[in-house]
N, C-alpha and C positions, 0 to 999 in steps of 0.2 A: 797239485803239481808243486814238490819244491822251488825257489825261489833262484832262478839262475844262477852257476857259480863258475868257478873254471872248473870244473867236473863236469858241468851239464852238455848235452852236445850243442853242439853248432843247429843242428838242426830241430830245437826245439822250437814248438809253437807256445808263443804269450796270450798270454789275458792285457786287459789293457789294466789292471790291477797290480798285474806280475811284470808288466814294462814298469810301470809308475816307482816299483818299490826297486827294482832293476838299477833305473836311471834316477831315483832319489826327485825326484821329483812327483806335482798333485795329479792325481789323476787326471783332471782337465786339463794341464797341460799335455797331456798324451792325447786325450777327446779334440783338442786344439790341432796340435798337429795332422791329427787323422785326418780331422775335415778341413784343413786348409792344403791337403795334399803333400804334405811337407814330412810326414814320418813315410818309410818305403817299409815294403811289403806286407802291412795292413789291409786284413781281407775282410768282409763285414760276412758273418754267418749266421742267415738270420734277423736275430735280434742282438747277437753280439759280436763284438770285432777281437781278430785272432792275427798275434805280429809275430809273422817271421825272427828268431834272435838273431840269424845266421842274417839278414838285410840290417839291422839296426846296428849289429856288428858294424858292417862294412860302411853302413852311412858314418858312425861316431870314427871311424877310422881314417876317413875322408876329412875329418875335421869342420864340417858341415855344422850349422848354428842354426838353432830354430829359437825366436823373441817370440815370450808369450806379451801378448800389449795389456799391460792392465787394463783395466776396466775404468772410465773416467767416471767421477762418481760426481754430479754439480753440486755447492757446498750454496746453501741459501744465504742472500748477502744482509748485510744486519745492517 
């Protein structure tokens, strides 16, 4: 499937591959939002999850904010 544009319809269905490069951002941050309930109309099918563009439209148009939290990594003290 090409890669979402203003051509593509409203009602296409994403990969979470084709959101990531979509929204410019890592794919985990898309795996992140999925499973913290925070990206909308993400469907699991399977073994893969498939996003509504025509909901992520509407979320990003909401102006809606999803923090991915880094990961705290403990640094050994010398």
């Amino acid at each position: 499937m090409p890669k979402p544009n203003a051509t593509t319809s409203n009602n296409a269905i994403l990969t979470v591959d084709e959101l990531a490069a979509f929204l410019r951002v890592n794919r985990k941050s898309v795996y992140q939002a999925i499973h913290t309930g925070k990206m909308p109309g993400a469907r699991r099918l399977g073994r893969t999850w498939r996003i509504s563009l025509a909901a992520v439209l509407k979320w990003l148009a909401r102006g809606e904010r999803f923090e991915v939290e880094a990961e705290r990594v403990e640094c050994p003290q010398i």
